[in-house]
Each structure stands twice: as structure tokens, then as C-alpha cells.
C-alpha positions, -999 to 999 in steps of 0.1 A, spaced: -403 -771 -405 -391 -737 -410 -405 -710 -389 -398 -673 -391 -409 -654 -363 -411 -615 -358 -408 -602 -323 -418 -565 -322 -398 -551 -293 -363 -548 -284 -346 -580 -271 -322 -561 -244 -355 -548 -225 -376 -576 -204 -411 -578 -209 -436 -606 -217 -441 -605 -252 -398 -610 -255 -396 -638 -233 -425 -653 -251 -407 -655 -280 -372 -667 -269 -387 -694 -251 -406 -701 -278 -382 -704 -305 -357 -726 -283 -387 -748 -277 -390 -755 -313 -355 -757 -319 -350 -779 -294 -378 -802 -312 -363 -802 -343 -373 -774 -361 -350 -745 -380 -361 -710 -362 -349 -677 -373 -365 -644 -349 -362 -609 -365 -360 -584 -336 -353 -547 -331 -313 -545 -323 -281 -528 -334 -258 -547 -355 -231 -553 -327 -256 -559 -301 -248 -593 -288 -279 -619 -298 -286 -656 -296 -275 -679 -328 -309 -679 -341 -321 -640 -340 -314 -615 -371 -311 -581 -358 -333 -556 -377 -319 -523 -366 -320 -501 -340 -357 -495 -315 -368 -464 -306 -387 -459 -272 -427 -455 -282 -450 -448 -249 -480 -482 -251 -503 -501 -229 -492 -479 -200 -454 -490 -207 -431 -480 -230 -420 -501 -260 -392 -500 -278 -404 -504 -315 -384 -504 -350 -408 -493 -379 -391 -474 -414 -381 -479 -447 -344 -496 -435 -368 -521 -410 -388 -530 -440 -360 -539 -465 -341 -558 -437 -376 -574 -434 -380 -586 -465 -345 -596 -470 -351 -620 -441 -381 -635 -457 -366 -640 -489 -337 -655 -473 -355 -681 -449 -380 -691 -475 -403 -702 -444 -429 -726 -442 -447 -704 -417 -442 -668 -407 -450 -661 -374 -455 -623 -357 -461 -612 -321 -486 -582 -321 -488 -573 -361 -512 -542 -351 -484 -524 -334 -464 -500 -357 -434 -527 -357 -417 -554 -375 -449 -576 -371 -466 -554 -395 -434 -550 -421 -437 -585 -419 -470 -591 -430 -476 -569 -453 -443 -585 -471 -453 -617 -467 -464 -642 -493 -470 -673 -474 -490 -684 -443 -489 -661 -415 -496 -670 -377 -501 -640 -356 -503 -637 -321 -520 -609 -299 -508 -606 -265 -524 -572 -252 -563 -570 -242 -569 -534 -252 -606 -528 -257 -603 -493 -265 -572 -476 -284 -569 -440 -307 -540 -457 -323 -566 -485 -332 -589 -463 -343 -574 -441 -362 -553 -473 -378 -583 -491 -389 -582 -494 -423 -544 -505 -421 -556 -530 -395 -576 -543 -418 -554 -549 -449 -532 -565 -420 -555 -590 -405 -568 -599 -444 -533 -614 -444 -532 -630 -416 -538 -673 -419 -545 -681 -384 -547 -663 -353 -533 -670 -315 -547 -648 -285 -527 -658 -253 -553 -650 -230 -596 -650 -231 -591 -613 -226 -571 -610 -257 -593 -634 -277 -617 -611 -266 -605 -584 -288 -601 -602 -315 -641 -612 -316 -653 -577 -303 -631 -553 -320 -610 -569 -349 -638 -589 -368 -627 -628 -362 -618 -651 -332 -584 -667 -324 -571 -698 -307 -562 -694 -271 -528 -705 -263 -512 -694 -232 -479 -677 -225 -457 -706 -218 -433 -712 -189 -397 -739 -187 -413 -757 -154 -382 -773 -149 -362 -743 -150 -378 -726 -121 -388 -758 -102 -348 -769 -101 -334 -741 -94 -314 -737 -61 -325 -709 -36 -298 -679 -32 -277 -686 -4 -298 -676 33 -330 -670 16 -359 -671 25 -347 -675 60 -371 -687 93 -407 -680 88 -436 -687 118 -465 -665 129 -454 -634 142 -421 -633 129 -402 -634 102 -410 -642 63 -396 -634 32 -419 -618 3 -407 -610 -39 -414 -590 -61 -400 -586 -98 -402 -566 -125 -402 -528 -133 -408 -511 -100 -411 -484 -112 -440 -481 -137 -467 -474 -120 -493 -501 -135 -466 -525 -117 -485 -514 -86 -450 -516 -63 -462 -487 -43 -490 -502 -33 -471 -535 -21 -448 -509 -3 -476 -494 17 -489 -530 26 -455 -538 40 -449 -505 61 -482 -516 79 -473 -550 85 -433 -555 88 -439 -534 123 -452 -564 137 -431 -588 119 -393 -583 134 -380 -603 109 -396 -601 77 -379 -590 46 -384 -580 9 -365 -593 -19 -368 -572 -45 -352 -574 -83 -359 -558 -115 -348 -531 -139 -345 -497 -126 -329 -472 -98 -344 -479 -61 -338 -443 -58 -365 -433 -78 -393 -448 -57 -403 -436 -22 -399 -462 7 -410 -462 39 -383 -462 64 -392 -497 80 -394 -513 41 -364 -495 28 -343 -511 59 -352 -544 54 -353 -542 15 -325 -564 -6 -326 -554 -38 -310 -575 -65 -314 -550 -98 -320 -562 -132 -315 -602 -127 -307 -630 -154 -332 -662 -161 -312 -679 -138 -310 -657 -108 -351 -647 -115 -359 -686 -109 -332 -683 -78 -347 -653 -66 -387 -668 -74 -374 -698 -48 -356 -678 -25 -393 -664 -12 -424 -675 10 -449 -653 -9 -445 -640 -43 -469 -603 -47 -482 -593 -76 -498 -557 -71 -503 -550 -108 -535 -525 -113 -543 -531 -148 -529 -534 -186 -522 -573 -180 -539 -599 -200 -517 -625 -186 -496 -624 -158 -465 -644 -169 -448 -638 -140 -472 -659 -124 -470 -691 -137 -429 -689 -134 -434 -680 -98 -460 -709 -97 -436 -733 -115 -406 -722 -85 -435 -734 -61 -438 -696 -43 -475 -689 -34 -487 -664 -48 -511 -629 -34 -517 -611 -70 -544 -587 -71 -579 -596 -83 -573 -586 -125 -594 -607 -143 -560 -623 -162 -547 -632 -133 -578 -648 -119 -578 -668 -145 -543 -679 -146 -546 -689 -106 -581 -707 -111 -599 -686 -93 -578 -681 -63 -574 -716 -57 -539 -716 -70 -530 -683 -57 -545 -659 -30 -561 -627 -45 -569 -586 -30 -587 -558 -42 -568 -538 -72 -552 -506 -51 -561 -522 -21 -530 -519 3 -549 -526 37 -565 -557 20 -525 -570 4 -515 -563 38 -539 -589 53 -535 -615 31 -500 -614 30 -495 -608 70 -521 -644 69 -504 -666 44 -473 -654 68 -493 -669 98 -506 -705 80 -477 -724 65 -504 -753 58 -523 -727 37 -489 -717 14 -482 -753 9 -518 -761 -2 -516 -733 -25 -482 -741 -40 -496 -781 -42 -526 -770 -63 -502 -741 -81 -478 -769 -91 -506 -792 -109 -522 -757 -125 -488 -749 -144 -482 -786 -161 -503 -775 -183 -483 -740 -191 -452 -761 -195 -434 -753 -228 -431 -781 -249 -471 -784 -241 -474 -748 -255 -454 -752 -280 -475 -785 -293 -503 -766 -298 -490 -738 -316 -474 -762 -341 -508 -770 -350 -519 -737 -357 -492 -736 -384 -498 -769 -397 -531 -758 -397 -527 -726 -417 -499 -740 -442 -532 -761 -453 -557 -732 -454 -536 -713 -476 -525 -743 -492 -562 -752 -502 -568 -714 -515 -538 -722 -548 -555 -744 -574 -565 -764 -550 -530 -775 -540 -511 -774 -508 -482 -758 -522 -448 -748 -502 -448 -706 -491 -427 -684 -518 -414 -651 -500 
């Protein structure tokens, strides 16, 4: 098959929705299938064999982060260069709503289109006032993909229509393999010792960092040799640390995939502190498939994602007395981590890529028919 898929934001800044789609598209090629991704990037900006580069991003302030979006006249003619070129079977677009790519895409395109929404917004101006755009958009749309209930949600509250649920997916093997970093995490036993991660943008407040910091300053008094390990993008300088934290704080800066699944084993307790703007949590199920328990605060995505807090312990959002506890427990109760991890491990199988990746397959089979039956009653190849 041949699948074109849009990815909204730039490539060179992590976030979910980017990793989505790499993974995703290597998933497919590695199953057979010819994958080209259009992505916001300059024209010497090194990519991967299989993305087209669609021009530079801009930074656009969304969902509490910022995004770095490519939207203009240049955009749209690269856009539908690349659809006439590919001559897909099945266009696919991460978040067509979103002044991006996703929507040049659609509105150029003149086949079946698989969209999926990864954001659980129930309440947006830019929504809003976008409406009747929104809805000459999702008229084009074949079939729909919402990667968490929350975002399916949306769809059948706000946008007129349902969607498929089909998670975020996650390479098990790539984080269950990989080897720890040399002397991590180090001894662990009640009273003493133990090494908690986080990862990600530290900065941004919805990450909910400071409140992991506070927890810590309140518990590494009474736990000599406890550490953090701390990686994402970002300067440490900009966040305020308590003395005892700061001291016993190694921070790895902006990692690659392999040093994030080093770093995800290298821990006795992944945190998650996140307060809000998540409908996922995909840095859950990779620090699931690198067997680290996991304390992630009480969202509603990432309840679901650790079943309840069977696969994962959870706290009050903002609560840093209550992350303090849990953490300074789990710390205590080696047993507990290791049931945690056990019940973790058989939770993510079923996050696994080439699972995922099934199952979106048969959402484009699915509308390469629909649209097929709509032409004289023909299934008929897609014409960009």
C-alpha cells in the first residue's frame, strides 16, 4: 500500500504527536508498505529517507505548549506537489483542525483520508471561531482515529461524528532491551537510597516538574542516598531547585531514543507530575515497556492508560505532599514495584507497535472501500 502521512509539527522538537508518527511510519515500512511523511522542516535540515520536508515551522502557542506549525501559500503548493507525486492509496494527517499541513492536506486531497486527533480539548476559541472551516475539513475526512477515549470524546461531543480508538503506540522491545547507563539506578532499600526519572520538557509548567521538585525536597532529607535523573529539553537554570534536590540531581539534557529507554531503565520509579492538557500519556507506556513503575498523577488519560492504578501508582493533580508519600512508599516495598512492573509489562503488549499499527491498517482498508463504494459504485484507486 501506499500511505502518505502529514505530521503537523516540526520533527527537530519532541513531543507525542512526532514520535507517533515516526514510529508509525517505520512500522509500516518495516511491514512492507511504501511511506512518505510531509513535515514542517528546512530544506538542509537533516531527515529520515522517508520524510519530505515542507518548509520552515513557526512557533504557535497551543494546548498549554507551544507548536511549531507550517501553514501558507509555499506549505500548500509543496503540499500538493507531494500528493500528486505519491499518488497514495491512503492519505493519512495527524490533527487536520490545527492551522498546519494536516489541513493543506485535506483540503487538497482527492482520495481517502484517515485522520487522527490526538488532543482532548473540550473547549477552544480557535475551534470556535474556525467552525465552519472545521467543518468543510471533517466533510473530507473518510475515517477517523482518536488515540485516547478523551479524544474520541471530542469527536462525538464537539465535532459531529465518533472515531476509532487506537492508542499511541510504543517499540516494547526497544525499551525492554535496552541496557541501564552505567551505575544507575544504584542500591535501593527502605530508608535509603533510590533512584526516581523524570523526562520531558521541565520546564513547561503543565509538565508539573515543580511539583515533583517540592515532593523530593521533603523526602530526599530522609533518604541519604536517593537521587534524581533527570533528562529533557531545556536549561536547568531556568527552574528553581531546592538545595537538597539540586545536589543530588543528574541531569542528562535533551536525550536520543536510545539513551531515553537507557535512562527509563536506569530508574526505580518513573514520576509523572503532569497537571492537565494530556489525553494520553505516552511517556507512560515507554516507561512501562522499560519495566520502571510508575507514580503519575490521577489525569483521567493516564488512569486509563495504567488500568486504574493497577499498573502504575497514582496522587492528587498538584498534590506534592501526596507524590511525596507514594514515592517515599514504593521506595520502602520493593515487592510492591515489582508487582506493579509485572502487571505494567502485560498492560503494554497490547500498546506494542506492530499491534497498533494492525489496526490502523484497517482503518485505511476500511476507508479506501467507503470512498470506493461512493464512485459508480466502484472501488476505484485514489487520483491526487
Amino acid at each position: 500500500m501506499r500511505i502518505g502521512i502529514v505530521c503537523p509539527y516540526s520533527l527537530d522538537v519532541p513531543g507525542g504527536v512526532q514520535f507517533h508518527v515516526r514510529d508509525l511510519a517505520e512500522t509500516l515500512i518495516a511491514m512492507g508498505h511504501e511511506v512518505s511523511v510531509l513535515a514542517p522542516a528546512d530544506d538542509d535540515q537533516p531527515l529520515p529517507p522517508y520524510v519530505v520536508a515542507a518548509g520552515r515551522a513557526v512557533p504557535v502557542p497551543y494546548n498549554g505548549s507551544v507548536a511549531r506549525l507550517n501553514f501558507g501559500p509555499i506549505s500548500a503548493a509543496r503540499t500538493r506537489r507531494w500528493l500528486h507525486q505519491g499518488d497514495f492509496d491512503v492519505l493519512h494527517v495527524h490533527e487536520p483542525l490545527t492551522p498546519s499541513l494536516s489541513l493543506l492536506a485535506v483540503m487538497s486531497a482527492r482520495g481517502p483520508v484517515v485522520a487522527t486527533f490526538h488532543t482532548a480539548i473540550t473547549r477552544s476559541r480557535a475551534l470556535a471561531a474556525g467552525a465552519p472551516v472545521a467543518r468543510v475539513v471533517l466533510e473530507r475526512i473518510t475515517g477517523r482515529i482518536a488515540v485516547s477515549e478523551l479524544a474520541r470524546r471530542v469527536q462525538v461531543e464537539h465535532l459531529d461524528g465518533g472515531a476509532v480508538e487506537i492508542p499511541n503506540g510504543v517499540s516494547v522491545a526497544h525499551f525492554a532491551d535496552a541496557e541501564p547507563l552505567p551505575g544507575w539506578p544504584g542500591e535501593c532499600r527502605p530508608g535509603y537510597g533510590g533512584t526516581v526519572g523524570f523526562l520531558g520538557r521541565f520546564t513547561e509548567p503543565r509538565k508539573g516538574f515543580d511539583i515533583l521538585a517540592r515532593a523530593l525536597a521533603e523526602v530526599m532529607p530522609q533518604r541519604p542516598g536517593m537521587r534524581l535523573l533527570l533528562a529533557g529539553p531545556g536549561d536547568l537554570g531556568e527552574v528553581d531547585l531546592p538545595p537538597v534536590v539540586a545536589e543530588r540531581t543528574t541531569f542528562l539534557g535533551k536525550v536520543s531514543e536510545e539513551d531515553k529507554a537507557r535512562m527509563l531503565r536506569s530508574v526505580d520509579l518513573y514520576i509523572a507530575p503532569n497537571t492537565g492538557g494530556e489525553s494520553f500519556g505516552m511517556i507512560l507506556t515507554e516507561a512501562m515497556a522499560a519495566g520502571a513503575p510508575v507514580v503519575a498523577t490521577d489525569l483521567d488519560a493516564f488512569r486509563r492508560v495504567l488500568d486504574g492504578g493497577r499498573a502504575g501508582a497514582l496522587f492528587p493533580n498538584g498534590d506534592a505532599a501526596a507524590l511525596g508519600e507514594a514515592v517515599s512508599a514504593l521506595l520502602d516495598d520493593g515487592a510492591r514495584r515489582r508487582e506493579l512492573a509485572e502487571h505494567a509489562g502485560r498492560v503494554v503488549a497490547a500498546y506494542d507497535w506492530p499491534v497498533v499499527a494492525a489496526r490502523v491498517l484497517e482503518v485505511y482498508n476500511s476507508a479506501i472501500e467507503a470512498l470506493g463504494e461512493t464512485v459508480s459504485g466502484e472501488e476505484t484507486p485514489a487520483q491526487w
